[in-house]
C-alpha positions in Angstrom: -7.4 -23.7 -50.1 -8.5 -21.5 -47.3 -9.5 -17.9 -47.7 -5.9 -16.7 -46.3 -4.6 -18.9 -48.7 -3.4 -17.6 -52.6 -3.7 -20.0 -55.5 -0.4 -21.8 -56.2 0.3 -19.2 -58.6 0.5 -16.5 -56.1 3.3 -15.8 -53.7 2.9 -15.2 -50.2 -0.6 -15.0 -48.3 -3.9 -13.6 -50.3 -4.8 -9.7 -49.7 -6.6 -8.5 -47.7 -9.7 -6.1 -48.9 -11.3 -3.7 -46.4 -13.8 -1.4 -47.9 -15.3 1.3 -45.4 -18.9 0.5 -45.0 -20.7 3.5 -43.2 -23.9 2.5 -41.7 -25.2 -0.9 -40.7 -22.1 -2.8 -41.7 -20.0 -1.1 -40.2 -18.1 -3.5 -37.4 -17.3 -0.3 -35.2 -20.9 1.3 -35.0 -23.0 -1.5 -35.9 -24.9 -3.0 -32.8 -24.3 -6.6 -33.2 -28.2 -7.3 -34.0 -28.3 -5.2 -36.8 -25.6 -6.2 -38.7 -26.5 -8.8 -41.3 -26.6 -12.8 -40.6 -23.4 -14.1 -41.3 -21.4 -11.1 -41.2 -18.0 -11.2 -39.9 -15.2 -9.3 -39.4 -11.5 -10.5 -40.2 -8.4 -9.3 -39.1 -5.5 -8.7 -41.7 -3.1 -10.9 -39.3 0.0 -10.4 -40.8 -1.6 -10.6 -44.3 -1.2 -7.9 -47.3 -4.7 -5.5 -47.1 -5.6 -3.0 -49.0 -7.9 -0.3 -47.1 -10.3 1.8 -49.8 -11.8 4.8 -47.5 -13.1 8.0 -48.3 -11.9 10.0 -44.8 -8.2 8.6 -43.7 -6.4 10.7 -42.3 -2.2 11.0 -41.0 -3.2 9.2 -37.8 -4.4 6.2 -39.9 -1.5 6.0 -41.5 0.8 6.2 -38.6 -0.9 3.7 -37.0 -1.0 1.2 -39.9 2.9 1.8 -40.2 3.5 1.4 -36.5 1.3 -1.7 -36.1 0.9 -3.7 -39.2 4.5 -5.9 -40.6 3.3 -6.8 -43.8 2.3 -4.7 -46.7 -0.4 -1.9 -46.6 -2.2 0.5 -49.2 -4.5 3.0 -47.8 -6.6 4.3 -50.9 -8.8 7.1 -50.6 -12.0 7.0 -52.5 -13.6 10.2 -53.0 -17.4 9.7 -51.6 -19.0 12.0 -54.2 -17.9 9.4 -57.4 -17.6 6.0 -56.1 -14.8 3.3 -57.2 -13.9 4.2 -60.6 -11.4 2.1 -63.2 -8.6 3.7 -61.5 -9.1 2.7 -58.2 -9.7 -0.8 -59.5 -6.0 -0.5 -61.1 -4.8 0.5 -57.9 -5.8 -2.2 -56.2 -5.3 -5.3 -58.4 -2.0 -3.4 -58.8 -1.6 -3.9 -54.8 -2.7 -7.5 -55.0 -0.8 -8.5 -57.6 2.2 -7.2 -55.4 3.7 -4.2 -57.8 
């Protein structure tokens, strides 16, 4: 099985996860020689992905609608408290496909 690839028991290609990383891991700001060894980043391609951020905004939105087919959740986290149970919820809610 390859990472894009669900377990037999799930249809359709496995989710995406992008978590906002501010800082160093960041694949936008980060100079290539300071991001870690062995960091990538991956594309959705088509695939499900989920997007957990603590500043979207409208325009992120529209532009996920306008340029990405498959399924999309853009969860805002709020900075100050972190992931919490129901953000987890939310998103094995999203990968499950409800």
């Amino acid at each position: 099985m390859t990472p894009t690839e669900a377990p037999p028991e799930h249809k359709g290609p496995r989710p995406l996860l992008f978590l906002d990383v501010d800082g160093p891991l960041n694949p936008y700001a980060a100079k290539p020689e300071r991001r870690p060894e062995g960091y990538t980043t991956i594309r959705a391609a088509g695939r499900p992905f989920a997007w957990v951020e603590d500043e979207q905004s409208p325009a992120d939105a529209e532009y996920v609608t306008r340029h990405h087919p498959a399924r999309a959740l853009l969860h805002h986290v709020d900075p100050r408290l972190g992931l919490r149970a129901p953000d987890f919820r939310a998103l094995g809610q999203f990968a499950a496909g409800e």
